[in-house]
C-alpha positions in Angstrom: 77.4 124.9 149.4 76.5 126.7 146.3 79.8 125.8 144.8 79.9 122.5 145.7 76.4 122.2 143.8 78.2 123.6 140.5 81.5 121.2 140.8 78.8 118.7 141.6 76.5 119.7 138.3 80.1 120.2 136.1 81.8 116.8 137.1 78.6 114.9 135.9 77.8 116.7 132.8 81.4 115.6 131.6 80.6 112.5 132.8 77.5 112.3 130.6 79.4 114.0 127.7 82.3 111.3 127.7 79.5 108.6 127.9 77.6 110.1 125.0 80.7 110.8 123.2 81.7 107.2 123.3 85.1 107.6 124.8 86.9 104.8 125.3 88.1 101.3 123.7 85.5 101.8 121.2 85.9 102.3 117.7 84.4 105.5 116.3 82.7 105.6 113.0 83.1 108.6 110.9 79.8 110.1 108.6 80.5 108.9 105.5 81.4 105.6 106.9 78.5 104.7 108.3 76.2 105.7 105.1 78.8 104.1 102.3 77.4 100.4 101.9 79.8 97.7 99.9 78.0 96.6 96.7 76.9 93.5 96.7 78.8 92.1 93.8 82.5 92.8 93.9 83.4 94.8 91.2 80.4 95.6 89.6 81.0 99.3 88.6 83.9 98.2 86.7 82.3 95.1 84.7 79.4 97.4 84.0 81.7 100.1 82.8 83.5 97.6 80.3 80.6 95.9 79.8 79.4 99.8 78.1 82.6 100.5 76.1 81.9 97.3 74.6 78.7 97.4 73.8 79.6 101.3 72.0 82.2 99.3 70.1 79.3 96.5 68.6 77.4 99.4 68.2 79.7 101.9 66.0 81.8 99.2 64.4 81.1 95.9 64.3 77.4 95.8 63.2 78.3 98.4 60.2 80.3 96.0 58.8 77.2 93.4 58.4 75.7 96.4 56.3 78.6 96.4 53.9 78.6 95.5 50.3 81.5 96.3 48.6 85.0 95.1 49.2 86.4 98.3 48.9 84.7 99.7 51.5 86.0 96.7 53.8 89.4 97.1 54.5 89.1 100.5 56.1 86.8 99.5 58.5 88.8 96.1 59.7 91.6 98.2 60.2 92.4 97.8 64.0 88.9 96.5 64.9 90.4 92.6 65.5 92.8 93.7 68.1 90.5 96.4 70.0 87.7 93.4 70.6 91.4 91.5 71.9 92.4 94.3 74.0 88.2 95.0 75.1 88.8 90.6 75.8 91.7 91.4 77.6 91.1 94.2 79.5 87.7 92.6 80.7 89.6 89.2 82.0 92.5 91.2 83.7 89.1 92.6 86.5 89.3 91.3 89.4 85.3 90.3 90.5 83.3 88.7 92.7 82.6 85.0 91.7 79.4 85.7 91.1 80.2 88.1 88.6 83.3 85.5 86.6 80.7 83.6 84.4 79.3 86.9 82.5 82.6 88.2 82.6 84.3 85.5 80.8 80.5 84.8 78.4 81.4 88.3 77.0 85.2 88.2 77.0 84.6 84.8 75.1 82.2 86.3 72.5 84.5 89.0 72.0 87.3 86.9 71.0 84.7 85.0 68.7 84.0 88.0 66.9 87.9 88.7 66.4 88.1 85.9 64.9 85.8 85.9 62.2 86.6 89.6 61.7 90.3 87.7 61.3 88.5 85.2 58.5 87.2 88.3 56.5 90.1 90.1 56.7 91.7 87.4 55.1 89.1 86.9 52.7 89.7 90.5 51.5 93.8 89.8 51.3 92.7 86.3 49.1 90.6 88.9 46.9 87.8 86.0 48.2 84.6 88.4 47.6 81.7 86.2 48.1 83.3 84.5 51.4 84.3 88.1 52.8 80.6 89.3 52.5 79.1 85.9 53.4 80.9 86.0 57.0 80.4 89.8 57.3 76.3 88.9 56.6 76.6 86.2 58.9 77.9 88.3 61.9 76.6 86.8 65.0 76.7 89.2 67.8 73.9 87.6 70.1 76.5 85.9 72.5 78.2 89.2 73.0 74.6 91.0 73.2 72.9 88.2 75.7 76.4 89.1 77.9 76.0 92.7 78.0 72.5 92.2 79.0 73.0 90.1 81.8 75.8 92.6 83.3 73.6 95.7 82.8 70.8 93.6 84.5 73.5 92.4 87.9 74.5 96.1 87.8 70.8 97.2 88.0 71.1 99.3 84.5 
């Protein structure tokens, strides 16, 4: 009797055990899983991310040249800066994001290519040997649009 007490016992704590261990149809969720939650905008990281290289750019580059007043000292620093706010344009438009996230996206892309172009004016201001509109444009740097962008995607991405 004593045996069958201990078959009795074994057969039902396996029991209990395949019930607790979910066996079955079910799926089973592994650790990290079940603690990893989806952000809530799609593509966020990313934006934000671009969003920081470009504001390092305005930063180091662009708003140098609005302290610039000699030609001479011009021409060095255009040198490449037209086509990396392109490529920054570029690379920000190629992301794929949530919609919520397309507007600031495309506000900053947008101001980006605005600021190539006037850099594009001033450069050819300097080839025209055009001092007064060269350092007119370069005092008149707007970078608000690209500033009020940056903002708003540091503030979705909760920076």
């Amino acid at each position: 009797m004593r045996r069958w007490g201990l078959s009795l016992r074994t057969i039902m704590l396996v029991a209990v055990c395949a019930v607790l261990a979910g066996c079955g149809d079910k799926e089973t969720v592994t650790p990290t899983q079940a603690t990893t939650t989806a952000p809530v905008l799609g593509g966020i990281d990313r934006l934000a991310a671009e969003a920081n290289r470009t504001e390092r750019i305005l930063e180091d580059r662009v708003r140098a040249l609005a302290e610039i007043d000699s030609l001479a000292d011009v021409g060095p620093r255009l040198e490449g800066l037209e086509t990396e706010l392109e490529d920054a344009a570029k690379r920000l438009e190629a992301l794929q994001l949530s919609d919520d996230l397309v507007a600031p996206r495309n506000a900053l892309a947008q101001a980006l290519r605005s600021l190539a172009e006037t850099l594009g004016d001033v450069r050819s201001d300097v080839e025209n040997l055009d001092v007064g509109g060269a350092l007119d444009k370069l005092g008149n740097l707007d970078l608000s649009d690209a500033e009020a962008a940056i903002a708003e995607i540091q503030r979705l991405a909760g920076g």
